[in-house]
SELUMBA-519398 format. One record per residue: residue number from 1; residue in three letters; chain; y, z, x of N, C-alpha, C in turn. Coordinates in steps of 0.05 Angstrom, whole numbers, plus 5000, padded with zeros to 4 digits. Layout:
+------+------+-------+------+------+------+------+------+------+------+------+------+
: resi : resn : chain :   nv :   nw :   nu :  cav :  caw :  cau :   cv :   cw :   cu :
+------+------+-------+------+------+------+------+------+------+------+------+------+
:  NUM :  ala :     A :    Y :    Z :    X :    Y :    Z :    X :    Y :    Z :    X :
...
+------+------+-------+------+------+------+------+------+------+------+------+------+
END
This chain:
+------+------+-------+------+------+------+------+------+------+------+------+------+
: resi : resn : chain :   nv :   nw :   nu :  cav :  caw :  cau :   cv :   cw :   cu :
+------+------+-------+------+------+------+------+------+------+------+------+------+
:    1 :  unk :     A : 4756 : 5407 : 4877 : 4782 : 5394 : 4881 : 4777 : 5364 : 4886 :
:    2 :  unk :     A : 4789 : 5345 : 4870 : 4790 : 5321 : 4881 : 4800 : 5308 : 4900 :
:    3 :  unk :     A : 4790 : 5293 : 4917 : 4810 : 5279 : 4928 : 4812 : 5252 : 4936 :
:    4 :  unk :     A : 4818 : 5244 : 4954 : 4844 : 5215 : 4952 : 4814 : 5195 : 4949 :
:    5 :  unk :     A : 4793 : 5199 : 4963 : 4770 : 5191 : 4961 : 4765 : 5191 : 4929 :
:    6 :  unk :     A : 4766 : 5193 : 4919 : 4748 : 5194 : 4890 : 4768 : 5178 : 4874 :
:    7 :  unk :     A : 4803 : 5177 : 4876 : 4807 : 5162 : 4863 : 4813 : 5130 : 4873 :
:    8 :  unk :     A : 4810 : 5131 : 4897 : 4818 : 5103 : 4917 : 4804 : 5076 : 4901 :
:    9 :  unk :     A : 4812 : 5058 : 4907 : 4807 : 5034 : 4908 : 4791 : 5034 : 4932 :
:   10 :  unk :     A : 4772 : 5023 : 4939 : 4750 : 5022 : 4956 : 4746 : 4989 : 4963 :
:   11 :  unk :     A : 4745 : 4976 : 4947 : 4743 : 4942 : 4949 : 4766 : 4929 : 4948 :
:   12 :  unk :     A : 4774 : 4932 : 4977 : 4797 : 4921 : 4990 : 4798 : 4899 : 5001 :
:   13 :  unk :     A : 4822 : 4877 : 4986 : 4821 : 4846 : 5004 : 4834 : 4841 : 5018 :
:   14 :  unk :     A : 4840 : 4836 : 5046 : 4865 : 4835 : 5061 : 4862 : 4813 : 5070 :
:   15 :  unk :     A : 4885 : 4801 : 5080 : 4885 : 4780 : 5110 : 4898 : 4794 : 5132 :
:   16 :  unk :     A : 4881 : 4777 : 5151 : 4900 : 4778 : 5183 : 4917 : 4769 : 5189 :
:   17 :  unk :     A : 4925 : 4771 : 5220 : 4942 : 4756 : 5228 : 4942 : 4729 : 5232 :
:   18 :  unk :     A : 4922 : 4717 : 5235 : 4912 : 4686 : 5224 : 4929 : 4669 : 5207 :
:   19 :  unk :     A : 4927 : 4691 : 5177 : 4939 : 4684 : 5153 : 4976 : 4681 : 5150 :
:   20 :  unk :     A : 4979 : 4661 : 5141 : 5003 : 4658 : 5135 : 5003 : 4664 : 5109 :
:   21 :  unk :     A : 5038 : 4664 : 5104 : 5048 : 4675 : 5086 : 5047 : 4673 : 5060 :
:   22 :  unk :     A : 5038 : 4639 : 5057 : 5027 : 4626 : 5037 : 5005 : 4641 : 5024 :
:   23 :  unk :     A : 4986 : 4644 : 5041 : 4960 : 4647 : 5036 : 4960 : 4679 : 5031 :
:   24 :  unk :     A : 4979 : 4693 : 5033 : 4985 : 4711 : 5027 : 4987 : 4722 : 4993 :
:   25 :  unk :     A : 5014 : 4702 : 5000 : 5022 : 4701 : 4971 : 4995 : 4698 : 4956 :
:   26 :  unk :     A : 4990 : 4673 : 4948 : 4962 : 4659 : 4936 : 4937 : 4683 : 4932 :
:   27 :  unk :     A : 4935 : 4702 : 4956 : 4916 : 4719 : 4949 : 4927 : 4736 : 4930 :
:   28 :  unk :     A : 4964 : 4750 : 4940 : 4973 : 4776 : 4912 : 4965 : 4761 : 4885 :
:   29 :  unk :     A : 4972 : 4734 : 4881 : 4966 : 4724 : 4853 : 4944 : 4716 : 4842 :
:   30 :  unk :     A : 4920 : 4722 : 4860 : 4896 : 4717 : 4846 : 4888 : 4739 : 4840 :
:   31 :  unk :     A : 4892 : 4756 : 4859 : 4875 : 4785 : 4849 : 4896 : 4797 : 4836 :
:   32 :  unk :     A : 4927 : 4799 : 4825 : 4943 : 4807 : 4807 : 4953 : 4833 : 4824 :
:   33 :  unk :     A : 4955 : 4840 : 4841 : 4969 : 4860 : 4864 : 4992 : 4857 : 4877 :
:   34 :  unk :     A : 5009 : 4881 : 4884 : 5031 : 4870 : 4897 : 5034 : 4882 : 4924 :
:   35 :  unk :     A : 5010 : 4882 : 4938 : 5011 : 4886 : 4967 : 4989 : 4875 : 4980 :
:   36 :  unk :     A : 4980 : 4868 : 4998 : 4964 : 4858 : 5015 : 4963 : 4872 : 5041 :
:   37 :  unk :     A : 4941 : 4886 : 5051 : 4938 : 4899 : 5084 : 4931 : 4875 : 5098 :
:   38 :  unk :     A : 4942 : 4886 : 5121 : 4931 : 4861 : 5144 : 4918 : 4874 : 5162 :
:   39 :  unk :     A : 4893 : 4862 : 5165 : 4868 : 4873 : 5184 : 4869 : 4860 : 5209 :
:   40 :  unk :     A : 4862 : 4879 : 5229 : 4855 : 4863 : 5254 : 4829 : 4876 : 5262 :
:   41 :  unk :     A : 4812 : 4872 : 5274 : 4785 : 4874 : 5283 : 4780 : 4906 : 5265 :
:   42 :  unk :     A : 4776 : 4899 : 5239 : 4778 : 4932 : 5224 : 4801 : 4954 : 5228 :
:   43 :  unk :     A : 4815 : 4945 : 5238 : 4841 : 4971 : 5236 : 4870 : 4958 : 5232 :
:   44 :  unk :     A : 4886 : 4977 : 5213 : 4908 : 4966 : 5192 : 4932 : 4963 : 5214 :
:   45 :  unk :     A : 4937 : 4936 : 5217 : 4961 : 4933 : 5234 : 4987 : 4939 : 5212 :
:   46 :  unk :     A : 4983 : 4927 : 5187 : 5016 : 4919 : 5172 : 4999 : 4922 : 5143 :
:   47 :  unk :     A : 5030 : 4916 : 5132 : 5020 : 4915 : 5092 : 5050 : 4889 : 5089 :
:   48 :  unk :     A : 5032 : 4877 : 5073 : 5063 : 4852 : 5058 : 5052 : 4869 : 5027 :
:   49 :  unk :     A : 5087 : 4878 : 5030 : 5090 : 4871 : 4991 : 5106 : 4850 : 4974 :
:   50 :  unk :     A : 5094 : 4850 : 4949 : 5114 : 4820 : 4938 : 5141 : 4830 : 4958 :
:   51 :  unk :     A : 5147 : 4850 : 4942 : 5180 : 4853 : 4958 : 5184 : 4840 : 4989 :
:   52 :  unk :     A : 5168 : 4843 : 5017 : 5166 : 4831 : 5039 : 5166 : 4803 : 5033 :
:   53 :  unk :     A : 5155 : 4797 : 5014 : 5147 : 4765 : 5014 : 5174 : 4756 : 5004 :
:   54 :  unk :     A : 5189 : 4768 : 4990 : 5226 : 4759 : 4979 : 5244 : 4756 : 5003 :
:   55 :  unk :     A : 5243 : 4791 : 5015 : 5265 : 4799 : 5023 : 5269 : 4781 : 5059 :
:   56 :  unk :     A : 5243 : 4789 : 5069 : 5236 : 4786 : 5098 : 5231 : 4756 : 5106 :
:   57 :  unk :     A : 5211 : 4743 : 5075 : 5216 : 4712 : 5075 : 5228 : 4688 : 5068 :
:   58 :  unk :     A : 5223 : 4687 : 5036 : 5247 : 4671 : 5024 : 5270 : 4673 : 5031 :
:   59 :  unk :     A : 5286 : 4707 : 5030 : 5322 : 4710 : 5038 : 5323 : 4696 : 5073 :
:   60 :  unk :     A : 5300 : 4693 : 5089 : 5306 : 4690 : 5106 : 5298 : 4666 : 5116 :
:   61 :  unk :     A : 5292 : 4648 : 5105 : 5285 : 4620 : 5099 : 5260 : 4612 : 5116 :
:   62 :  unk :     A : 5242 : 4633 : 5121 : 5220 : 4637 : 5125 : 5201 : 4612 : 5108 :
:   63 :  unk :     A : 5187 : 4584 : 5118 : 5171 : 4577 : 5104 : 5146 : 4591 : 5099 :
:   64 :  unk :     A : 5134 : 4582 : 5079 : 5103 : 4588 : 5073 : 5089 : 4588 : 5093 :
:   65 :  unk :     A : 5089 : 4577 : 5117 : 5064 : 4572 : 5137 : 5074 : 4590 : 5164 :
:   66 :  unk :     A : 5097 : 4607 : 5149 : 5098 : 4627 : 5177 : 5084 : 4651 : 5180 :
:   67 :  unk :     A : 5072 : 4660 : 5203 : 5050 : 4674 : 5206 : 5059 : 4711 : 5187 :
:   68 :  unk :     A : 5038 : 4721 : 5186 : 5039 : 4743 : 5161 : 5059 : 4769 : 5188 :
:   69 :  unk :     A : 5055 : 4764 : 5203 : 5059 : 4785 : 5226 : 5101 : 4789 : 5227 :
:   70 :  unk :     A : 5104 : 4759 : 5218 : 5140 : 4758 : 5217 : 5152 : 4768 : 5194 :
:   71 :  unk :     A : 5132 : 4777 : 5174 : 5140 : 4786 : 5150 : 5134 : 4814 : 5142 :
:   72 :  unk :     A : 5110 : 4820 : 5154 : 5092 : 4843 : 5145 : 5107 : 4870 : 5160 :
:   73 :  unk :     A : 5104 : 4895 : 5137 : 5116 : 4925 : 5152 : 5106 : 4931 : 5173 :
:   74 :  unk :     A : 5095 : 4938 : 5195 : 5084 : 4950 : 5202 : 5090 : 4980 : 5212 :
:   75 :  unk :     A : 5103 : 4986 : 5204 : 5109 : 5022 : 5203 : 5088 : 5032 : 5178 :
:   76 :  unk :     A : 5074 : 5031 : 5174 : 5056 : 5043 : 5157 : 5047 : 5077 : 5152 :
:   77 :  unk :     A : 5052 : 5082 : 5131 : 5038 : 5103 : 5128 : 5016 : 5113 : 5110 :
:   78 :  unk :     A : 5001 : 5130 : 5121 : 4966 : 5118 : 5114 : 4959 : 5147 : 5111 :
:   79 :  unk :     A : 4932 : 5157 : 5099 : 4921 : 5178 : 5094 : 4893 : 5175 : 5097 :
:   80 :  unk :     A : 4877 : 5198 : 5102 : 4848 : 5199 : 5101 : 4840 : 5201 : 5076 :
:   81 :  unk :     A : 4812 : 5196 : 5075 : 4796 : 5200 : 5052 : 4793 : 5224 : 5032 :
:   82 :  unk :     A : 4794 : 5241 : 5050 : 4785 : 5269 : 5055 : 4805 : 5285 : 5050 :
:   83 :  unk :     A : 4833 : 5282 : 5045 : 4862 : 5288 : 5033 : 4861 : 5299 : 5015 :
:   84 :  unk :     A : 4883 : 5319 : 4995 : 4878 : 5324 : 4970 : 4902 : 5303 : 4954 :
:   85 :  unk :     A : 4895 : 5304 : 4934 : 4906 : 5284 : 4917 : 4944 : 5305 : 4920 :
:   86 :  unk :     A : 4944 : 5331 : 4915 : 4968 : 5335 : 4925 : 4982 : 5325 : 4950 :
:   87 :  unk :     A : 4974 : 5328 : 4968 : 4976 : 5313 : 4993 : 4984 : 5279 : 4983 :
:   88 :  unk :     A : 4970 : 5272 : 4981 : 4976 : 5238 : 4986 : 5003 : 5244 : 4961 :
:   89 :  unk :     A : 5004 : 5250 : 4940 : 5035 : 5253 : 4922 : 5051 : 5261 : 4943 :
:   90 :  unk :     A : 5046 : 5284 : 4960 : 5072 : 5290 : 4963 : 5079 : 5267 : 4986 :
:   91 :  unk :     A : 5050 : 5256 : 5006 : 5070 : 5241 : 5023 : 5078 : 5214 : 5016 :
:   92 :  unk :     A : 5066 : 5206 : 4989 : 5084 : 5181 : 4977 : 5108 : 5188 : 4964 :
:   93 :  unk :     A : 5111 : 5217 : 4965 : 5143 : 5223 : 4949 : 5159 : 5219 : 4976 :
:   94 :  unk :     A : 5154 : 5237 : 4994 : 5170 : 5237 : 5021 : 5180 : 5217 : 5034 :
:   95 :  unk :     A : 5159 : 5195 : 5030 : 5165 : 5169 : 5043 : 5159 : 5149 : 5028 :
:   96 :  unk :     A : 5165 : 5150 : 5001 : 5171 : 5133 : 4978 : 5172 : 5108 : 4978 :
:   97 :  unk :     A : 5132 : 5105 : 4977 : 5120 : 5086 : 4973 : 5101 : 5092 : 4948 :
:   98 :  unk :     A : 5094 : 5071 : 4942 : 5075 : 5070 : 4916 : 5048 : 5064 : 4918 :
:   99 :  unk :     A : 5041 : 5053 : 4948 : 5013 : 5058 : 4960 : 5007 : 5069 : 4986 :
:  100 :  unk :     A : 4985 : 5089 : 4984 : 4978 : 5088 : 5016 : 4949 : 5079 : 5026 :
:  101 :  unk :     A : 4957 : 5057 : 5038 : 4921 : 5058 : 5049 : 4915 : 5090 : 5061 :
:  102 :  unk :     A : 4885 : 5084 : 5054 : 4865 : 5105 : 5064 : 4849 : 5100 : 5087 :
:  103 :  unk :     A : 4861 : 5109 : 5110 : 4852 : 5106 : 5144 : 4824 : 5124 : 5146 :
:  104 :  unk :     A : 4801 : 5118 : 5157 : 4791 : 5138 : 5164 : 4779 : 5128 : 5196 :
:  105 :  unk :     A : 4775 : 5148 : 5213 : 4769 : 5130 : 5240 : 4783 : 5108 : 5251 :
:  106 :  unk :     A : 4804 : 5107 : 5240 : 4816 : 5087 : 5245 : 4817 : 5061 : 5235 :
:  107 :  unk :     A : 4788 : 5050 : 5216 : 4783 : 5040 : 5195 : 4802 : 5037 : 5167 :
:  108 :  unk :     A : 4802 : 5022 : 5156 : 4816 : 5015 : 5131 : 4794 : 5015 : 5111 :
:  109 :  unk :     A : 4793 : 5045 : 5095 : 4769 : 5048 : 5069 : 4783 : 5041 : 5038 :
:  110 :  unk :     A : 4799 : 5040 : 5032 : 4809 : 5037 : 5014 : 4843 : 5039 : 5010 :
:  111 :  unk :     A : 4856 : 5040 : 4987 : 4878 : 5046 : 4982 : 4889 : 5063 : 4961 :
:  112 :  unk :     A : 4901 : 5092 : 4954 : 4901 : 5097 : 4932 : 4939 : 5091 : 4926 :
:  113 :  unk :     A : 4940 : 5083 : 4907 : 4968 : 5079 : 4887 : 4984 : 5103 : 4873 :
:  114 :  unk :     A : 5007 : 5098 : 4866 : 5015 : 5108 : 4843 : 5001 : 5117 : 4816 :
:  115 :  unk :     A : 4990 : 5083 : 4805 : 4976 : 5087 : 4781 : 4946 : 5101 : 4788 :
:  116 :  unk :     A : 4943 : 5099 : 4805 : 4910 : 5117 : 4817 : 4917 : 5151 : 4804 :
:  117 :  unk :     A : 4942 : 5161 : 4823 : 4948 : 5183 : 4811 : 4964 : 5195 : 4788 :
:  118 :  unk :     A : 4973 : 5176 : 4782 : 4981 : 5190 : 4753 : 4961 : 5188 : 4736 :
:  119 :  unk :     A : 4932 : 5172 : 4728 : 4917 : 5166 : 4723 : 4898 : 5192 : 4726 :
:  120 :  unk :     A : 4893 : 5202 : 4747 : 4878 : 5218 : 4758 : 4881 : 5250 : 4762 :
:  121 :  unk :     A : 4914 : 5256 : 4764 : 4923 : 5288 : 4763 : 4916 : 5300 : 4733 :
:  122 :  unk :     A : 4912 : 5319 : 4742 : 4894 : 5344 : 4726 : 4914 : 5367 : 4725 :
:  123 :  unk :     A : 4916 : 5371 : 4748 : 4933 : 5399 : 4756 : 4955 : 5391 : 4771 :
:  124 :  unk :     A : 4973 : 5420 : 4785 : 4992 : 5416 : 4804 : 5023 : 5407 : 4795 :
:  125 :  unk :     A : 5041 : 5424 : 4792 : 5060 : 5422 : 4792 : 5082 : 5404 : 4805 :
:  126 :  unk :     A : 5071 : 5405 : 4830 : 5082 : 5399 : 4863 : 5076 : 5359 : 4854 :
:  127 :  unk :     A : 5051 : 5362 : 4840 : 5040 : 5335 : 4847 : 5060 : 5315 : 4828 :
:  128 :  unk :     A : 5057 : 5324 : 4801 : 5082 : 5315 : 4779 : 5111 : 5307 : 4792 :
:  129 :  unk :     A : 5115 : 5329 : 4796 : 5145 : 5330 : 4814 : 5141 : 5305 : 4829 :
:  130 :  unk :     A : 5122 : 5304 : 4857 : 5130 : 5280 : 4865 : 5123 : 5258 : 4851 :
:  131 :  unk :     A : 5094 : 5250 : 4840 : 5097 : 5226 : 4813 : 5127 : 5220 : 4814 :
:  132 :  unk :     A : 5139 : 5242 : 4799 : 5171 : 5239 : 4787 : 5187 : 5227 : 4812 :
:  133 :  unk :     A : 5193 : 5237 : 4830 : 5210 : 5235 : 4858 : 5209 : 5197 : 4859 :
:  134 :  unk :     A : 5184 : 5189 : 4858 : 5175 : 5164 : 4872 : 5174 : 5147 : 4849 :
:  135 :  unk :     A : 5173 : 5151 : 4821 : 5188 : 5136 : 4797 : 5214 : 5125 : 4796 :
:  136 :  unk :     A : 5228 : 5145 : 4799 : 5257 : 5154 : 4792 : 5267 : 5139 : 4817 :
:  137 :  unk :     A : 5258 : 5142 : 4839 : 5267 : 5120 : 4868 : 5269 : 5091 : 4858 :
:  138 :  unk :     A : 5254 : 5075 : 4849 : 5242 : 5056 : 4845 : 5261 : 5047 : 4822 :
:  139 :  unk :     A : 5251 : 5055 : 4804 : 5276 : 5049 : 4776 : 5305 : 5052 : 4782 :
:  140 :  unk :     A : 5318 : 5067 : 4808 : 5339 : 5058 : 4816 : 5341 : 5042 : 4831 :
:  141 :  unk :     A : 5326 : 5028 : 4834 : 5335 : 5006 : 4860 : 5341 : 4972 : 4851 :
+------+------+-------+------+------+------+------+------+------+------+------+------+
END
């Protein structure tokens, strides 16, 4: 059985709380991603997505040099390594997001995505279904 481990993203770039929003931005557009974790001494305080960087900054006339912490989610929800790839579908269907970092120890090891798993399912009914659930969210909004 696979799991969330095998298809994760493993070489993860984040900023801290240090980082402003700018520098934020500037990193989604170099490395072509639309989320960024924010690290504090190795453990995941927050995530900015492009979307945070619209809704939370620009609509709110948030300059570029305001700290990542006034913008960033931090209600996060996160999974272990060690998960089955059903698992992480269903809890990105449930709570309909399109990434979850991968916590382990409390550590930030990687991230697996949407495209990680549709990429990666083999089997599982349950798992498709949510794929579907967390598409279909998205394209309505």
């Amino acid at each position: 059985m696979q799991t969330v481990k095998d298809i994760m993203t493993s070489n993860i770039e984040y900023c801290t709380p240090l980082d402003n929003v700018y520098e934020v931005a500037v990193k989604m557009k170099d490395l072509n991603v639309g989320a960024i974790p924010i690290v504090e001494d190795q453990k995941l305080i927050g995530m900015i997505t492009d979307r945070d960087l619209v809704v939370r900054g620009i609509a709110e006339k948030h300059p570029g040099s305001n700290q990542v912490t006034n913008v960033m989610s931090d209600h996060i929800y996160s999974i272990e390594s060690n998960a089955s790839l059903d698992e992480a579908a269903h809890k990105m269907a449930k709570h309909q997001v399109r990434r979850l970092p991968v916590v382990d120890n409390g550590k930030l090891v990687g991230i697996v995505s949407l495209g990680d798993l549709s990429k990666n399912y083999t089997t599982g009914e349950e798992a498709g279904d949510a794929l579907s659930d967390i598409s279909e969210s998205y394209e309505s909004n």
